[in-house]
N, CA and C atoms as a LAMMPS dump frame, in Angstrom:
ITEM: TIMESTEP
0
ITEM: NUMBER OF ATOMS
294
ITEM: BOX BOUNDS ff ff ff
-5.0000000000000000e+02 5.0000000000000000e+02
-5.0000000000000000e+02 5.0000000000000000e+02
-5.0000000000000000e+02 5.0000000000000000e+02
ITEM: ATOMS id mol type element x y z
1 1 1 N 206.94 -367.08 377.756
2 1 2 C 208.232 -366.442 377.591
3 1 3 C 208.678 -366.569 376.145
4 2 1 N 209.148 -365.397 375.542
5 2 2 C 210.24 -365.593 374.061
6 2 3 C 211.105 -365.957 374.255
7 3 1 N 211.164 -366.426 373.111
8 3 2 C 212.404 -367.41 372.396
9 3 3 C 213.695 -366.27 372.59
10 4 1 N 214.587 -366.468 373.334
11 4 2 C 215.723 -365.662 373.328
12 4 3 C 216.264 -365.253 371.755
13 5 1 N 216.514 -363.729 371.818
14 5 2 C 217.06 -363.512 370.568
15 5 3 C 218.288 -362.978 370.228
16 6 1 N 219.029 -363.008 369.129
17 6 2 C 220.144 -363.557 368.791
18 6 3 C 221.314 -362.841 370.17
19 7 1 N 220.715 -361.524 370.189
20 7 2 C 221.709 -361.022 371.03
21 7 3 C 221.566 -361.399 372.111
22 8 1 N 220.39 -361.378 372.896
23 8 2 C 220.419 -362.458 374.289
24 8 3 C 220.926 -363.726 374.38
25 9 1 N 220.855 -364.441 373.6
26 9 2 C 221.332 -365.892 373.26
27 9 3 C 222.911 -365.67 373.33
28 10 1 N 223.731 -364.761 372.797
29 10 2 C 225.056 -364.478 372.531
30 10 3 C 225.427 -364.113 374.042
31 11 1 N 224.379 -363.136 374.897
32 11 2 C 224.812 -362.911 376.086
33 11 3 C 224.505 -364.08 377.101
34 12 1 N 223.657 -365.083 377.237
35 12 2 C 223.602 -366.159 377.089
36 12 3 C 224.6 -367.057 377.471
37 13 1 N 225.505 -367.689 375.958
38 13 2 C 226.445 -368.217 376.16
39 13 3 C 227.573 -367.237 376.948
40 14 1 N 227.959 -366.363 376.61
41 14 2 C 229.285 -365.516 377.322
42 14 3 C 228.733 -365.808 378.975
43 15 1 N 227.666 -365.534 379.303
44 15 2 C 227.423 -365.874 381.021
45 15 3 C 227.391 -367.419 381.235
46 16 1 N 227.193 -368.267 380.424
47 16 2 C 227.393 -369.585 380.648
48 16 3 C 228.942 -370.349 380.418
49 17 1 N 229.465 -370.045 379.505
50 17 2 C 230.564 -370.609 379.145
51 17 3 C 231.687 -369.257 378.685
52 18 1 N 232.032 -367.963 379.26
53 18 2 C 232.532 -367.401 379.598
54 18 3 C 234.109 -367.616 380.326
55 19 1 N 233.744 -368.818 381.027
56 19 2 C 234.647 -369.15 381.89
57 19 3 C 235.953 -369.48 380.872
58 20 1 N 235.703 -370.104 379.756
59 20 2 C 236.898 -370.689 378.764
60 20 3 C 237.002 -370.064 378.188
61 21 1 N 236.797 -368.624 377.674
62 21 2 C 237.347 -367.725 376.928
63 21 3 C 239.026 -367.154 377.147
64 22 1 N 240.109 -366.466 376.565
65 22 2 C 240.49 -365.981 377.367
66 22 3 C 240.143 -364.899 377.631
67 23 1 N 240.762 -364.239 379.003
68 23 2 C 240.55 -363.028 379.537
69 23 3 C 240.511 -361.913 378.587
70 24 1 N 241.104 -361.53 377.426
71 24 2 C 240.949 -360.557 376.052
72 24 3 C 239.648 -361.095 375.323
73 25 1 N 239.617 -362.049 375.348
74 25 2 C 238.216 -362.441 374.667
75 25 3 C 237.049 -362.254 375.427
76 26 1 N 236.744 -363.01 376.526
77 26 2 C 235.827 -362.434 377.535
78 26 3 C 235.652 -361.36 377.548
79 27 1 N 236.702 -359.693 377.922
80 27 2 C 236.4 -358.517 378.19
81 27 3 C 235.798 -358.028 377.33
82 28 1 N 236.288 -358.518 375.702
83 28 2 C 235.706 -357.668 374.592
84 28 3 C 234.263 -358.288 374.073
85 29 1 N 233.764 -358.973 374.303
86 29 2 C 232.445 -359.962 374.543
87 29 3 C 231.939 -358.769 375.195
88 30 1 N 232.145 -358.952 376.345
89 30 2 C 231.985 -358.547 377.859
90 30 3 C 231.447 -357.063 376.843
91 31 1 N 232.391 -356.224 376.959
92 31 2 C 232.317 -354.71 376.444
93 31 3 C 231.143 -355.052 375.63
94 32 1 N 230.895 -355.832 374.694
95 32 2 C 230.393 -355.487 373.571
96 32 3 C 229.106 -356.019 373.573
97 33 1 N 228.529 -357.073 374.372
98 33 2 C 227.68 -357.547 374.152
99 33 3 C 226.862 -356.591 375.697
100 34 1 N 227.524 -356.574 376.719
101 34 2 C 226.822 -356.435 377.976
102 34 3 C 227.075 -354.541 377.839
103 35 1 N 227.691 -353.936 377.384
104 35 2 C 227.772 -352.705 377.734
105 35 3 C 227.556 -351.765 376.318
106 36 1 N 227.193 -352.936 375.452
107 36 2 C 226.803 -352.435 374.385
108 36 3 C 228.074 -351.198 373.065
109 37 1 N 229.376 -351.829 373.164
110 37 2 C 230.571 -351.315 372.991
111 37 3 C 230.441 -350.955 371.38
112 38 1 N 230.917 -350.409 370.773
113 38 2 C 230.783 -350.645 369.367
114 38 3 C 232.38 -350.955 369.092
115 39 1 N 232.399 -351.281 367.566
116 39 2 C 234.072 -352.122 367.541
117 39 3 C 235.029 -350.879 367.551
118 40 1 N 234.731 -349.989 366.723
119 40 2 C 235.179 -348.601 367.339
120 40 3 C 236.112 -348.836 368.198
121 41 1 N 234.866 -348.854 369.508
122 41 2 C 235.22 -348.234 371.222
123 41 3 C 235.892 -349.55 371.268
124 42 1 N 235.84 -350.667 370.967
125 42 2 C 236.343 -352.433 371.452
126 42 3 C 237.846 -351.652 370.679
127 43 1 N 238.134 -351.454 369.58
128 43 2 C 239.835 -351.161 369.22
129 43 3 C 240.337 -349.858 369.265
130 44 1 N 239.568 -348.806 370.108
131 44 2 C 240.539 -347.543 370.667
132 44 3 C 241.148 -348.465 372.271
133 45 1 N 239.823 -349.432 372.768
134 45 2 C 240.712 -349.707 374.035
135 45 3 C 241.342 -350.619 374.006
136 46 1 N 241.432 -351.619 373.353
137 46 2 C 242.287 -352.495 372.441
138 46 3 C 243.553 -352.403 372.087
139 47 1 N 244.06 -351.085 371.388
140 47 2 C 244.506 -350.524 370.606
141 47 3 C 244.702 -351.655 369.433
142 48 1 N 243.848 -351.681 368.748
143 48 2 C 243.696 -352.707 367.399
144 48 3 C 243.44 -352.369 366.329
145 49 1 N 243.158 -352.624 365.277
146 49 2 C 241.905 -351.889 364.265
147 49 3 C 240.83 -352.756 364.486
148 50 1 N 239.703 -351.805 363.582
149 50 2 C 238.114 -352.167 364.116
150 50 3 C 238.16 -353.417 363.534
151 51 1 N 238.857 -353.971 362.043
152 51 2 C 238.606 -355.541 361.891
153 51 3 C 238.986 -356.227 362.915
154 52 1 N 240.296 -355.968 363.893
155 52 2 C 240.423 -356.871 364.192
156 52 3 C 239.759 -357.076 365.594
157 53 1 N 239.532 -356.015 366.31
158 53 2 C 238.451 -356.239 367.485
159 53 3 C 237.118 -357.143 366.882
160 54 1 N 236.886 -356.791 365.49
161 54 2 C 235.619 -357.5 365.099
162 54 3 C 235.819 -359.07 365.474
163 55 1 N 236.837 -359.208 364.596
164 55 2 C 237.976 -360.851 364.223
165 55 3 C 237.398 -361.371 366.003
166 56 1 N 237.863 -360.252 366.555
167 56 2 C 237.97 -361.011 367.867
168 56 3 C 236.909 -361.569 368.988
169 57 1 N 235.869 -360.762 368.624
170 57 2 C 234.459 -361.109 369.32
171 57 3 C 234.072 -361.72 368.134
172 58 1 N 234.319 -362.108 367.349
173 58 2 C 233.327 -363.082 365.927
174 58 3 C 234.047 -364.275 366.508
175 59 1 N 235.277 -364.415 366.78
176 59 2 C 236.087 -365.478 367.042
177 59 3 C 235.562 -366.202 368.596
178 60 1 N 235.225 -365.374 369.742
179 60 2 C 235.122 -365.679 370.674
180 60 3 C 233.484 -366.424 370.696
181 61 1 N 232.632 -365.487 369.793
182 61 2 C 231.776 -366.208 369.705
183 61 3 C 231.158 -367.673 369.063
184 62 1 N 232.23 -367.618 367.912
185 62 2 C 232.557 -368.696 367.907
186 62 3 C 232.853 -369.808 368.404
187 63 1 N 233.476 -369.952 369.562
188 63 2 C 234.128 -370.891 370.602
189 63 3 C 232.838 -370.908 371.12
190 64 1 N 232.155 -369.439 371.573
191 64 2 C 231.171 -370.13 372.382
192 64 3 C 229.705 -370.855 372.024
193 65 1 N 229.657 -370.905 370.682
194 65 2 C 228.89 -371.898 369.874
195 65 3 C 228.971 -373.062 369.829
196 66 1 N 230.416 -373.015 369.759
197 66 2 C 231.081 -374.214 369.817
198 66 3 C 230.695 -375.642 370.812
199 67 1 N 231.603 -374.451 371.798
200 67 2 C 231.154 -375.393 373.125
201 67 3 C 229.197 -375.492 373.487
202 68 1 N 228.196 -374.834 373.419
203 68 2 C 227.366 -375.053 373.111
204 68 3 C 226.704 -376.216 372.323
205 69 1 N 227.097 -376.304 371.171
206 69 2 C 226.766 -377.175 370.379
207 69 3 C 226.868 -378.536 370.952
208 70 1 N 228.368 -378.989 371.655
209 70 2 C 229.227 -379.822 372.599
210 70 3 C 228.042 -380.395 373.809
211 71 1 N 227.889 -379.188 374.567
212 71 2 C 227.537 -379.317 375.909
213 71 3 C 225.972 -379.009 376.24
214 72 1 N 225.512 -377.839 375.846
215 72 2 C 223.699 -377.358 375.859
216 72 3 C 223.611 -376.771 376.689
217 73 1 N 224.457 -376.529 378.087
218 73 2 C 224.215 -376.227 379.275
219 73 3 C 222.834 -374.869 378.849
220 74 1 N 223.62 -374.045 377.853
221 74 2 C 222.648 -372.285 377.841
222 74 3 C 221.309 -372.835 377.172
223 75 1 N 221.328 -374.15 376.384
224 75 2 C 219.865 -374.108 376.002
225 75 3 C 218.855 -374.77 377.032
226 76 1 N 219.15 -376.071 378.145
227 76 2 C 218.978 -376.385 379.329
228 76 3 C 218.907 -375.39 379.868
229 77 1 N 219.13 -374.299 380.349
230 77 2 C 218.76 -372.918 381.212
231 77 3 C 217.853 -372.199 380.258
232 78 1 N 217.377 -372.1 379.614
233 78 2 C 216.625 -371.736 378.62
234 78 3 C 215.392 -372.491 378.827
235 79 1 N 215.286 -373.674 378.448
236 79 2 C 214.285 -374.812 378.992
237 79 3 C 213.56 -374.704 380.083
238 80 1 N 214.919 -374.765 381.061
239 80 2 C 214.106 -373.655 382.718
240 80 3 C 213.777 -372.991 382.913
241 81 1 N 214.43 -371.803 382.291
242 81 2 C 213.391 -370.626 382.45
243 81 3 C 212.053 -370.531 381.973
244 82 1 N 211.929 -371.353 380.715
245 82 2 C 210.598 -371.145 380.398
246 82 3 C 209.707 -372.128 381.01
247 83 1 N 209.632 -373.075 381.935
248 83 2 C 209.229 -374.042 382.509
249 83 3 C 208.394 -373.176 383.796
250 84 1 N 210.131 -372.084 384.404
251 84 2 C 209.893 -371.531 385.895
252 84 3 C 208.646 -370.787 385.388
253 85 1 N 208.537 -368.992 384.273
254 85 2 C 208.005 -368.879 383.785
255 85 3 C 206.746 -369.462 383.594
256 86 1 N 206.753 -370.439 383.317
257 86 2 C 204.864 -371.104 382.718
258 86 3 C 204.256 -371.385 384.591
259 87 1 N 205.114 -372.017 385.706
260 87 2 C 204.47 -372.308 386.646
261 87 3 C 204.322 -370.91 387.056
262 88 1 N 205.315 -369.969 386.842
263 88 2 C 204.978 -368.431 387.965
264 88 3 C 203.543 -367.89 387.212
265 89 1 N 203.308 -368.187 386.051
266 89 2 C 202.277 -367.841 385.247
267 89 3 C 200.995 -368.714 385.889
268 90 1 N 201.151 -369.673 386.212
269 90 2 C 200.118 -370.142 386.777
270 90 3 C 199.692 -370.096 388.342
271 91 1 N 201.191 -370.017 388.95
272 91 2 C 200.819 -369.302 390.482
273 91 3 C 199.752 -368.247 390.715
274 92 1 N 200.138 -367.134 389.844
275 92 2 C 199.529 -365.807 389.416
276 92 3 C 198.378 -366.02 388.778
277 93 1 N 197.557 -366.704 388.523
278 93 2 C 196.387 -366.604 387.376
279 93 3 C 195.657 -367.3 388.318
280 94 1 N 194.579 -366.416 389.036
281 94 2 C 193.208 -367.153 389.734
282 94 3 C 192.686 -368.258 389.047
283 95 1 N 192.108 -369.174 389.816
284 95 2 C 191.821 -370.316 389.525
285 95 3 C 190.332 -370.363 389.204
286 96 1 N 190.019 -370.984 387.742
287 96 2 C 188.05 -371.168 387.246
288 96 3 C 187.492 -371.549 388.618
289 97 1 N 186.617 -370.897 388.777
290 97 2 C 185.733 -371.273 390.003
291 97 3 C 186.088 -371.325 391.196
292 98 1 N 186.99 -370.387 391.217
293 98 2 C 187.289 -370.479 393.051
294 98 3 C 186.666 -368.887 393.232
């Protein structure tokens, strides 16, 4: 399995530690990372300007680095997956000499 990259890792934390965002922060995460929003579309529904929808998912992601850094939980699920990964890889792969 790959190394999660930057944008998976970002979606990542928001599904792991999501929960402590607030609800404006979460959605625009949410929009932007999972539905692929541009800051644009994040401050017409906003009604913001595009810095500051930016401000605001740079900010949220922030926190969720944060707490990351703190806690590990998303890199521990990361760990697992590539663990589950290596055994499903070996479930699947006929065995020398059988």
């Amino acid at each position: 399995m790959q190394p999660l990259t930057s944008r998976a890792w970002q979606e990542r934390l928001l599904d792991v530690y999501g929960a402590v965002l607030t609800d404006h922060q979460r959605e625009a995460c949410r929009l932007h990372l999972h539905e692929d929003w541009s800051f644009t579309e994040l401050a017409e529904h906003f009604t913001c300007t595009r810095s500051g929808a930016h401000d605001l998912v740079r900010r949220a992601l922030a926190q969720l680095e944060h707490f990351e850094d703190r806690l590990g939980h998303a890199a521990e699920l990361d760990r697992r997956d590539r663990i589950e990964a290596g055994l499903r890889a070996r479930l699947t792969t006929p065995a020398v000499g059988a």
